[in-house]
N, CA, C and O atoms as a Maestro MAE file, in Angstrom:
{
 s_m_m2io_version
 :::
 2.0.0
}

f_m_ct {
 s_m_title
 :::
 protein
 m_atom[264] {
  # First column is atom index #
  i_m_mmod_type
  r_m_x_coord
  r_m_y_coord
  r_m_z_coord
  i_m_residue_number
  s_m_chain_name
  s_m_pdb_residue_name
  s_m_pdb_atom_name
  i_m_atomic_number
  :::
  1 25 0.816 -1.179 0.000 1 A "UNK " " N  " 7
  2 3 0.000 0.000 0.000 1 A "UNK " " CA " 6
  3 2 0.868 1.253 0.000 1 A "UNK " " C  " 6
  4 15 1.896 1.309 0.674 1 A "UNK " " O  " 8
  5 25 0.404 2.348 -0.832 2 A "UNK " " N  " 7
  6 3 1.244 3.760 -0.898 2 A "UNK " " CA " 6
  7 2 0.924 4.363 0.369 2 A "UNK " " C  " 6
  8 15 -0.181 4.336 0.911 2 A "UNK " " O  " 8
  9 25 2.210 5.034 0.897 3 A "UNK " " N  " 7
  10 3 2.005 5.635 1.972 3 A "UNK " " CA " 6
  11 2 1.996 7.129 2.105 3 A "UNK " " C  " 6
  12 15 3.067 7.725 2.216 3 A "UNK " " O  " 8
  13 25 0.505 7.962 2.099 4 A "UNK " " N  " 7
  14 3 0.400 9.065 1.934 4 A "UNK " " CA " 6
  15 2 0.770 10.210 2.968 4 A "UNK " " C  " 6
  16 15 0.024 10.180 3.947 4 A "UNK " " O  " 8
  17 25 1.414 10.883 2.992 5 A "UNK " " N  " 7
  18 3 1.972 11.900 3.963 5 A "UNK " " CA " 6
  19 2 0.800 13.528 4.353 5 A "UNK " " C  " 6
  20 15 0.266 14.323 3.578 5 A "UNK " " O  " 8
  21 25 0.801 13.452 5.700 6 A "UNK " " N  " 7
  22 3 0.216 14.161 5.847 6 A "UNK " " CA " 6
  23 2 0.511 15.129 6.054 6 A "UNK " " C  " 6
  24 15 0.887 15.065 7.224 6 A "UNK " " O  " 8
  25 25 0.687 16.575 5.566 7 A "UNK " " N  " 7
  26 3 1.471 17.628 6.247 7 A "UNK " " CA " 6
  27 2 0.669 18.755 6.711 7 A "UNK " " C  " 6
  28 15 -0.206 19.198 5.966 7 A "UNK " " O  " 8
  29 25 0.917 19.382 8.119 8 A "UNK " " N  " 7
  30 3 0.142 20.010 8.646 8 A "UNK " " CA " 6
  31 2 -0.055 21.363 8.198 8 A "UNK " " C  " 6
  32 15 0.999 21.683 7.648 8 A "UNK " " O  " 8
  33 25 -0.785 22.219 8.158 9 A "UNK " " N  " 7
  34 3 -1.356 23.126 6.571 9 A "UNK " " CA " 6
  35 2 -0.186 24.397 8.002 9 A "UNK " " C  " 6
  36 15 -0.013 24.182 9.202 9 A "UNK " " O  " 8
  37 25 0.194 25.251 7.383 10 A "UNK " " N  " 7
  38 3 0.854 26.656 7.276 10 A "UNK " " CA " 6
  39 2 0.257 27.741 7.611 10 A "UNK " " C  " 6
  40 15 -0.497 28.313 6.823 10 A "UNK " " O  " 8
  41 25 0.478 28.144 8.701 11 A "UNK " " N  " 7
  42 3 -0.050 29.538 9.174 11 A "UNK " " CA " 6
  43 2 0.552 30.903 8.586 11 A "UNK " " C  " 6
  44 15 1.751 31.142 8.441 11 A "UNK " " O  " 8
  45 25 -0.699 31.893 8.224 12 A "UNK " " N  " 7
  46 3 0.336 32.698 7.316 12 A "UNK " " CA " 6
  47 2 0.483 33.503 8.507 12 A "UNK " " C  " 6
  48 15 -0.167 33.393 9.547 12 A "UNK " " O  " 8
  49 25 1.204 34.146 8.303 13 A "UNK " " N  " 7
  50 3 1.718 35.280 9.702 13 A "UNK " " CA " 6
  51 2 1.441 36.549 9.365 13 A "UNK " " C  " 6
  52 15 2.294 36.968 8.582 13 A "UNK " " O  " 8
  53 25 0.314 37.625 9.713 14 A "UNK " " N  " 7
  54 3 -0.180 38.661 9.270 14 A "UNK " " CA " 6
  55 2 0.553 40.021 9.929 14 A "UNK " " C  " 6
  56 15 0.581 41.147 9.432 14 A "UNK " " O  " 8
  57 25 1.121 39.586 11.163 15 A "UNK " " N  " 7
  58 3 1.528 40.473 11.716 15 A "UNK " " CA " 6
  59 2 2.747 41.580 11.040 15 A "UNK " " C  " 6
  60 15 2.854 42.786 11.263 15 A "UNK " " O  " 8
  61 25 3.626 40.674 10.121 16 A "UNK " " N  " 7
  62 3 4.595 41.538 9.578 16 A "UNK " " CA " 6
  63 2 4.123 42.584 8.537 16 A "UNK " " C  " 6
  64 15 4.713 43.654 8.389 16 A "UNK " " O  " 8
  65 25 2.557 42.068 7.513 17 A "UNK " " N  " 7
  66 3 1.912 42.746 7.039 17 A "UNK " " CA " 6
  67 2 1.399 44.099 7.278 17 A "UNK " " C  " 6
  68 15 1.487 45.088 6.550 17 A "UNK " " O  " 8
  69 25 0.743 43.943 8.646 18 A "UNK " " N  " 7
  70 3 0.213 44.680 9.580 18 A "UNK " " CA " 6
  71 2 0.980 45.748 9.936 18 A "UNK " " C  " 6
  72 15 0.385 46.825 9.931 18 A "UNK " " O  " 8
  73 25 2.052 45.759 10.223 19 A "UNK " " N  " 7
  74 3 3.226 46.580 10.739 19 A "UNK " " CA " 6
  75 2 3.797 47.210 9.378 19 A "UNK " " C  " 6
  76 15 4.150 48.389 9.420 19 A "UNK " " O  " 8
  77 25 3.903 46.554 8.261 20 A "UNK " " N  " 7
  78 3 4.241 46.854 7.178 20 A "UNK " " CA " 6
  79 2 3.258 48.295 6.584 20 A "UNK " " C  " 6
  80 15 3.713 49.344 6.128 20 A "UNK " " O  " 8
  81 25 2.304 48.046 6.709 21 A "UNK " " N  " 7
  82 3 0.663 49.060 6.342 21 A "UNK " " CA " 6
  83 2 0.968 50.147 7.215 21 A "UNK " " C  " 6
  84 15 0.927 51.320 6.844 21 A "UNK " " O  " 8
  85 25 1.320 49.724 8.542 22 A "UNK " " N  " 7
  86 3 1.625 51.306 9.329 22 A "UNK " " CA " 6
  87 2 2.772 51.986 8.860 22 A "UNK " " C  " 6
  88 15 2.857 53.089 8.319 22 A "UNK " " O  " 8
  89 25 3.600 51.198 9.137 23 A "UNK " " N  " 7
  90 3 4.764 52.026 8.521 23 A "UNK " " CA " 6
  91 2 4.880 52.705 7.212 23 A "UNK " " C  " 6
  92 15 5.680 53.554 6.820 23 A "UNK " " O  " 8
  93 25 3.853 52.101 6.616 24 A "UNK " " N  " 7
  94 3 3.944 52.731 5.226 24 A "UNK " " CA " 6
  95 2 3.027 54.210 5.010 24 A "UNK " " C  " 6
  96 15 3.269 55.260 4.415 24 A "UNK " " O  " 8
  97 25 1.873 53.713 5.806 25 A "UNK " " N  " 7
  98 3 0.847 55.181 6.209 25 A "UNK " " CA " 6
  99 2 1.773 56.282 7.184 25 A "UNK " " C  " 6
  100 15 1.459 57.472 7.180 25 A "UNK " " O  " 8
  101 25 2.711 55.883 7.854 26 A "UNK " " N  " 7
  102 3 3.066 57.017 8.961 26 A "UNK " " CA " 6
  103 2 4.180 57.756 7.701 26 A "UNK " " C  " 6
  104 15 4.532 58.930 7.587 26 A "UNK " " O  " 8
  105 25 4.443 56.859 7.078 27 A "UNK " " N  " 7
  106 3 5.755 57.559 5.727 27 A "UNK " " CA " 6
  107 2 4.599 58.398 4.858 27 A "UNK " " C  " 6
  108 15 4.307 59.548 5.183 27 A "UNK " " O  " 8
  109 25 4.302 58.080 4.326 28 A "UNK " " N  " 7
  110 3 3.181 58.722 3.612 28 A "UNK " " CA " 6
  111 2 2.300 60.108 4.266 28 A "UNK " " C  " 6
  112 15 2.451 61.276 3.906 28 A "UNK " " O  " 8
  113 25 1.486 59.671 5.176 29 A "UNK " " N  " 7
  114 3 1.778 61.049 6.424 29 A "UNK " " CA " 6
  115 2 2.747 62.161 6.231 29 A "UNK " " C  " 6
  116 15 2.627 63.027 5.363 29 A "UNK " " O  " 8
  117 25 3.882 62.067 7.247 30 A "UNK " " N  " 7
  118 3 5.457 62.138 7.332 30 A "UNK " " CA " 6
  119 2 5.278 62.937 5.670 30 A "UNK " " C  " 6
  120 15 6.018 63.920 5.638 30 A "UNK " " O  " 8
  121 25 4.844 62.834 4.929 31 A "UNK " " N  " 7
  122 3 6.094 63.394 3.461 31 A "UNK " " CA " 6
  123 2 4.918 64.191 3.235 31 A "UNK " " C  " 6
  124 15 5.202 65.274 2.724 31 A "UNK " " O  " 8
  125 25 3.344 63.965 3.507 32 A "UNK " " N  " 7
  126 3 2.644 64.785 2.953 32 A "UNK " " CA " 6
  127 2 2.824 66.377 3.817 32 A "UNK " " C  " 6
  128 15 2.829 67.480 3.270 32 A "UNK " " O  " 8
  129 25 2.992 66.035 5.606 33 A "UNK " " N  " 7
  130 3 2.792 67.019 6.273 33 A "UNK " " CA " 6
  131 2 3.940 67.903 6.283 33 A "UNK " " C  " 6
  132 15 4.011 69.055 6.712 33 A "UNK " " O  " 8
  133 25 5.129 66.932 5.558 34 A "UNK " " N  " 7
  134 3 6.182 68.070 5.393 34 A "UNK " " CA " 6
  135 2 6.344 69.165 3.779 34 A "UNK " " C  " 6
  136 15 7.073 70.053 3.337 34 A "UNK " " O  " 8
  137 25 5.332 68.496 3.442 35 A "UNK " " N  " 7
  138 3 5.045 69.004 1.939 35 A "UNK " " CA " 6
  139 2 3.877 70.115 2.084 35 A "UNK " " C  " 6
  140 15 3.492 70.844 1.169 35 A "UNK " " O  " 8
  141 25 3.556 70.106 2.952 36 A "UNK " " N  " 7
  142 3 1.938 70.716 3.625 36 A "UNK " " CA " 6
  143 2 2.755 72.454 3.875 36 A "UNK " " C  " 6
  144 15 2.500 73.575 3.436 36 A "UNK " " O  " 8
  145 25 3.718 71.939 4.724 37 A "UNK " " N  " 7
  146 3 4.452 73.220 5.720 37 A "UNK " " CA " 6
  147 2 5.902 73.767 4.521 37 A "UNK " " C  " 6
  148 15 6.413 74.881 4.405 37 A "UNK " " O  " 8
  149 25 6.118 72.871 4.019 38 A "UNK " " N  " 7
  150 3 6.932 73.878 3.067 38 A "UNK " " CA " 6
  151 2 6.322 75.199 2.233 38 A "UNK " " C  " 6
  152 15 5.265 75.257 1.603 38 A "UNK " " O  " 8
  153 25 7.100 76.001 2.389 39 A "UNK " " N  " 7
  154 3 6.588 76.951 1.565 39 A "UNK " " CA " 6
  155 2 6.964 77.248 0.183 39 A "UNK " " C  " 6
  156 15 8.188 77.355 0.111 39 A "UNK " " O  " 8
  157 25 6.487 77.390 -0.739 40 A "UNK " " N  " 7
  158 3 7.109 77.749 -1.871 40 A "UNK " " CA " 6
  159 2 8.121 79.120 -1.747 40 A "UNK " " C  " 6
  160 15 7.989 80.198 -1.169 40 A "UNK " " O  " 8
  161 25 9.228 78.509 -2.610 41 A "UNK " " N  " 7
  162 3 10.041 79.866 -2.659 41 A "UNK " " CA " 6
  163 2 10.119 80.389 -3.591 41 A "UNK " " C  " 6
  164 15 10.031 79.621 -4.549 41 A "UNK " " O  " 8
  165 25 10.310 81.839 -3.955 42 A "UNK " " N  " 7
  166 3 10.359 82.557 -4.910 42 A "UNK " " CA " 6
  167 2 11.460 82.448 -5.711 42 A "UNK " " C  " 6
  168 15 12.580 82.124 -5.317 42 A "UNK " " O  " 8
  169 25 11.083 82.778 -7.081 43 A "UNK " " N  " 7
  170 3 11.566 82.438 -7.965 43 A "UNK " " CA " 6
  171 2 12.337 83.799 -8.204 43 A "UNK " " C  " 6
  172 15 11.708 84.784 -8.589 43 A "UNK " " O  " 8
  173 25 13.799 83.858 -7.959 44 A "UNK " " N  " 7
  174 3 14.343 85.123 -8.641 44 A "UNK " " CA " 6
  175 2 15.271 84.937 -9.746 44 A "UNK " " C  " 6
  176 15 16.219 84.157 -9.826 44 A "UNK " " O  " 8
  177 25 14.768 85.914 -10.709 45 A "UNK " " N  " 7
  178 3 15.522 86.033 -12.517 45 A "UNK " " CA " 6
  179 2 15.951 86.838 -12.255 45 A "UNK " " C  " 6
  180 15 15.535 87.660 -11.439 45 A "UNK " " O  " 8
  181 25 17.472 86.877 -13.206 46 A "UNK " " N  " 7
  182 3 17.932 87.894 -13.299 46 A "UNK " " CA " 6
  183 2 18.029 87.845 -14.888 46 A "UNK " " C  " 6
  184 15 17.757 86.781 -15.444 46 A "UNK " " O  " 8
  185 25 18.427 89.012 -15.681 47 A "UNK " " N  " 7
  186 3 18.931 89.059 -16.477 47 A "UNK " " CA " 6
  187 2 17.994 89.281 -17.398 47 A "UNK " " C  " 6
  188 15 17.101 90.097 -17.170 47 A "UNK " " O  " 8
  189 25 18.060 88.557 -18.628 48 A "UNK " " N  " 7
  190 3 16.786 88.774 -19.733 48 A "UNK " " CA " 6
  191 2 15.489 88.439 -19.696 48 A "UNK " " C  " 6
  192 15 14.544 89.012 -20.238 48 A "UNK " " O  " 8
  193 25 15.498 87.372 -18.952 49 A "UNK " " N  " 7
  194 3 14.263 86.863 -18.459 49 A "UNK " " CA " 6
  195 2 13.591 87.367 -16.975 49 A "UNK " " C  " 6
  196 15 12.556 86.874 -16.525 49 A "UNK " " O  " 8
  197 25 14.328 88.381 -16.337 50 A "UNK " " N  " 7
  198 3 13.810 89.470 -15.539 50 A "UNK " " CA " 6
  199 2 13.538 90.272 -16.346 50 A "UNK " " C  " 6
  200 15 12.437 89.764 -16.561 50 A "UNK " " O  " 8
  201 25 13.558 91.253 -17.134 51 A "UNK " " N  " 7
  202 3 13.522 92.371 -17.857 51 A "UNK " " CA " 6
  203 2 11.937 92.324 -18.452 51 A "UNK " " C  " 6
  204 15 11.228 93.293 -18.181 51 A "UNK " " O  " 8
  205 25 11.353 91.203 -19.268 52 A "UNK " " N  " 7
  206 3 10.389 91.350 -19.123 52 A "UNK " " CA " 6
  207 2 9.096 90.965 -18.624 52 A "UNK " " C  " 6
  208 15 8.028 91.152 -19.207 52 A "UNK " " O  " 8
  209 25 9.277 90.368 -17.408 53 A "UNK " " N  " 7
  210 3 8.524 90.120 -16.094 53 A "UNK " " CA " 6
  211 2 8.260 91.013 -15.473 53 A "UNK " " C  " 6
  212 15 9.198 91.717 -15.100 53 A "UNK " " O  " 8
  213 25 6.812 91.402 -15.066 54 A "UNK " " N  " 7
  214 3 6.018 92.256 -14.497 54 A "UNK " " CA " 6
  215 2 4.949 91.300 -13.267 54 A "UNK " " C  " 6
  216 15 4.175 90.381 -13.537 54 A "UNK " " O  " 8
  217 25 5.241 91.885 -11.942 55 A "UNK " " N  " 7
  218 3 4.421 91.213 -11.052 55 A "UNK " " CA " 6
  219 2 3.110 92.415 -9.903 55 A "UNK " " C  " 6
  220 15 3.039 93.472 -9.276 55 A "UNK " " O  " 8
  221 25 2.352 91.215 -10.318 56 A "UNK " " N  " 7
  222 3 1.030 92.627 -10.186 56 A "UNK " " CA " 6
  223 2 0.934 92.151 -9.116 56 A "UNK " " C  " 6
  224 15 1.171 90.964 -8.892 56 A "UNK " " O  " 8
  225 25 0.415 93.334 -7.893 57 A "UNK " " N  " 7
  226 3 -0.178 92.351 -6.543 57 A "UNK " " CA " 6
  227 2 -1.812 92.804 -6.879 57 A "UNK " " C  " 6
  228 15 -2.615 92.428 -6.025 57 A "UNK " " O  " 8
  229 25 -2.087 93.182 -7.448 58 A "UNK " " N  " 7
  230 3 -3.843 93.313 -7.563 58 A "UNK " " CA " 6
  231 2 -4.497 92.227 -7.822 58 A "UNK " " C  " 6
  232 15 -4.186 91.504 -8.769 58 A "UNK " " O  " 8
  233 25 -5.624 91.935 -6.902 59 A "UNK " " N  " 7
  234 3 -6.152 90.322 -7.510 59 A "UNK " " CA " 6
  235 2 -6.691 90.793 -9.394 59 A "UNK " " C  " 6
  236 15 -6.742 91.832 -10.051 59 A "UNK " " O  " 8
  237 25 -6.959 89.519 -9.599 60 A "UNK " " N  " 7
  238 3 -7.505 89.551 -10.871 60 A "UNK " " CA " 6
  239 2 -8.988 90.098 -10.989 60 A "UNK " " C  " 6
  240 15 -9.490 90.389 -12.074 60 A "UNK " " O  " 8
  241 25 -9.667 90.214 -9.733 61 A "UNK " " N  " 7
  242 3 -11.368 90.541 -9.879 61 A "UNK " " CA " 6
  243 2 -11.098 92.533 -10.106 61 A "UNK " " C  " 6
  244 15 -11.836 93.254 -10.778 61 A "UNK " " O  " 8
  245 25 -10.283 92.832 -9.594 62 A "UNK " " N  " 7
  246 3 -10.345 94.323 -9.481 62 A "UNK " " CA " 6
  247 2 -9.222 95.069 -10.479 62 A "UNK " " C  " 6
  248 15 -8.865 96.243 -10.379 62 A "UNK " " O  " 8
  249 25 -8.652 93.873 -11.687 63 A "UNK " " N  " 7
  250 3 -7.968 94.286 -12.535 63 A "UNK " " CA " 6
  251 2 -9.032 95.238 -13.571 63 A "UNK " " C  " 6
  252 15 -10.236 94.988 -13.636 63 A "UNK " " O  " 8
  253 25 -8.365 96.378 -14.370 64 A "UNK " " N  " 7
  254 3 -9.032 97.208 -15.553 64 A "UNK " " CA " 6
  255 2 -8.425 96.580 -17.112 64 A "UNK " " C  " 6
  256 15 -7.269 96.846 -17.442 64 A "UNK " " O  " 8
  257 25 -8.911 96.124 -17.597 65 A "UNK " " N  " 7
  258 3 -8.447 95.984 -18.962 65 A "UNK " " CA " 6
  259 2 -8.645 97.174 -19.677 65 A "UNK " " C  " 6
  260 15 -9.690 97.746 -19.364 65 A "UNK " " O  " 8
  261 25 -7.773 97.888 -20.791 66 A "UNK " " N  " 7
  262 3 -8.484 98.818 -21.293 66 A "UNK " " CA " 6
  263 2 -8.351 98.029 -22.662 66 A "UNK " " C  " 6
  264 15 -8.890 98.464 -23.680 66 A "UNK " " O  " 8
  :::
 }
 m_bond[263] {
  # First column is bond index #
  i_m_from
  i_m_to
  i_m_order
  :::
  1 1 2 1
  2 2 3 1
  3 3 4 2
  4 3 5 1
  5 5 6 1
  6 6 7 1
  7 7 8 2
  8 7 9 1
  9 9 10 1
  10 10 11 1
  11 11 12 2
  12 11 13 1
  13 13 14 1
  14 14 15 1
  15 15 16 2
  16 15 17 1
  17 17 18 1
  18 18 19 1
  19 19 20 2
  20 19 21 1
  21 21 22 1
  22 22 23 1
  23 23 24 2
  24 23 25 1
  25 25 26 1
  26 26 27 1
  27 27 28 2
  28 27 29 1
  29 29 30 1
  30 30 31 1
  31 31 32 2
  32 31 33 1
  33 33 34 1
  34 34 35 1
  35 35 36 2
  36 35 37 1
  37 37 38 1
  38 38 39 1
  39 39 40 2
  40 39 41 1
  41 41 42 1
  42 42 43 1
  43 43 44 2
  44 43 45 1
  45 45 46 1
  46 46 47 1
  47 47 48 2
  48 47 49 1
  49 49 50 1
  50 50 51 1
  51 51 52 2
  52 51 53 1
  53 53 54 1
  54 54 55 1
  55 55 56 2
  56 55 57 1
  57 57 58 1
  58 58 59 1
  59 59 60 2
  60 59 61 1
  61 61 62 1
  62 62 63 1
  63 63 64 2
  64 63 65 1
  65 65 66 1
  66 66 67 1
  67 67 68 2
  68 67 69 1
  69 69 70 1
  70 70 71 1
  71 71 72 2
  72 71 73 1
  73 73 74 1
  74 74 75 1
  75 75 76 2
  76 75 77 1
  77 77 78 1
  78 78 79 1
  79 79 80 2
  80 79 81 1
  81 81 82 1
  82 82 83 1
  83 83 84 2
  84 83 85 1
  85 85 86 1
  86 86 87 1
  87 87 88 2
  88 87 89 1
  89 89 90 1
  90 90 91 1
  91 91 92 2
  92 91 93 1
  93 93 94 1
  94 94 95 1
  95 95 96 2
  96 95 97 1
  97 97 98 1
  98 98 99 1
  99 99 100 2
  100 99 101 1
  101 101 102 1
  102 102 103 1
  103 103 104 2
  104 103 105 1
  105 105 106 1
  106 106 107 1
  107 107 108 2
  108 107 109 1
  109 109 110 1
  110 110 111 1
  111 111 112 2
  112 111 113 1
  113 113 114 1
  114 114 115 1
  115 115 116 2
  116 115 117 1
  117 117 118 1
  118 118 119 1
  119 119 120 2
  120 119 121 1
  121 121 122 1
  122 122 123 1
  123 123 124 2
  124 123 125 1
  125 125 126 1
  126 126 127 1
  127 127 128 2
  128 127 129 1
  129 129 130 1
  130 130 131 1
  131 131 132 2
  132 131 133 1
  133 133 134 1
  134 134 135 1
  135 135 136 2
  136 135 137 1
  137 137 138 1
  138 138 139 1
  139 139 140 2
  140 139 141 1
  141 141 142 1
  142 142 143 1
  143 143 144 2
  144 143 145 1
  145 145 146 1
  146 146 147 1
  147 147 148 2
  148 147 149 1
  149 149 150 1
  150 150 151 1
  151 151 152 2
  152 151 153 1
  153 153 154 1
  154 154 155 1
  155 155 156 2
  156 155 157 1
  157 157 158 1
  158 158 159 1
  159 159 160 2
  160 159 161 1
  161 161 162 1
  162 162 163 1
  163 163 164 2
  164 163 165 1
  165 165 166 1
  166 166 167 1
  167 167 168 2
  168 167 169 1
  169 169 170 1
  170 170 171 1
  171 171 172 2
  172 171 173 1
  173 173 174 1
  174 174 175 1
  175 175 176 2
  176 175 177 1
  177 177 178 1
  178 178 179 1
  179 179 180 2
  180 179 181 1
  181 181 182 1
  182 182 183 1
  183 183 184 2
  184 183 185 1
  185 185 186 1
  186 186 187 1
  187 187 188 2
  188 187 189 1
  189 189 190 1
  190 190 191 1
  191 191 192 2
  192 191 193 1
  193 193 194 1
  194 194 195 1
  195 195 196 2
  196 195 197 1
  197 197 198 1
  198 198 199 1
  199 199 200 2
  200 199 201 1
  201 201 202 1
  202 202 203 1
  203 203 204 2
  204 203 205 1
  205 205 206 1
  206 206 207 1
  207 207 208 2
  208 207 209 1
  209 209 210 1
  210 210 211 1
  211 211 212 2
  212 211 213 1
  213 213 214 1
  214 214 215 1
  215 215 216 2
  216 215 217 1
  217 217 218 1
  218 218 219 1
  219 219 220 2
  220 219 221 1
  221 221 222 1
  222 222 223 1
  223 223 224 2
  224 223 225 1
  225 225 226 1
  226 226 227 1
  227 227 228 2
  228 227 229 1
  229 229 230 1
  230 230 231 1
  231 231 232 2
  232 231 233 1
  233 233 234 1
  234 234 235 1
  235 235 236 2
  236 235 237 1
  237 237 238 1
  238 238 239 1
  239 239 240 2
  240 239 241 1
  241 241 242 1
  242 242 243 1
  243 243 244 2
  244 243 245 1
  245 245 246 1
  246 246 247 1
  247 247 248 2
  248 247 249 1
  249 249 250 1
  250 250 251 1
  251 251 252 2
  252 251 253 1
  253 253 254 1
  254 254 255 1
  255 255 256 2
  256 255 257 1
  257 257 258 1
  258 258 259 1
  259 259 260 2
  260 259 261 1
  261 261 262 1
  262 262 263 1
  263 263 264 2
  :::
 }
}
């Protein structure tokens, strides 16, 4: 008679998963809130490409076109 082997079935282990998902949300977090608080910095030209750049502080609703 063939002798069939029984092998006892494999637990998957979720926990490294689990820990994996946080760490990946607290990074994700982490890069958005430092992306949140950066500020943009200004852009300074010099040269030809200053010359004809003009910066308005008037919003656009109270601009005059003529």
């Amino acid at each position: 008679m063939a002798e069939i082997k029984i092998e006892p079935k494999r637990r998957v282990n979720v926990l490294p998963w689990i820990v994996g998902m946080v760490l990946l949300a607290l990074v994700i977090l982490a890069a958005a809130s430092t992306a949140h608080r950066r500020a943009a910095a200004p852009v300074h030209r010099s040269g030809a490409a200053a010359a004809d750049t003009q910066w308005d502080d008037i919003p656009p609703k109270l601009r005059q076109y003529a």
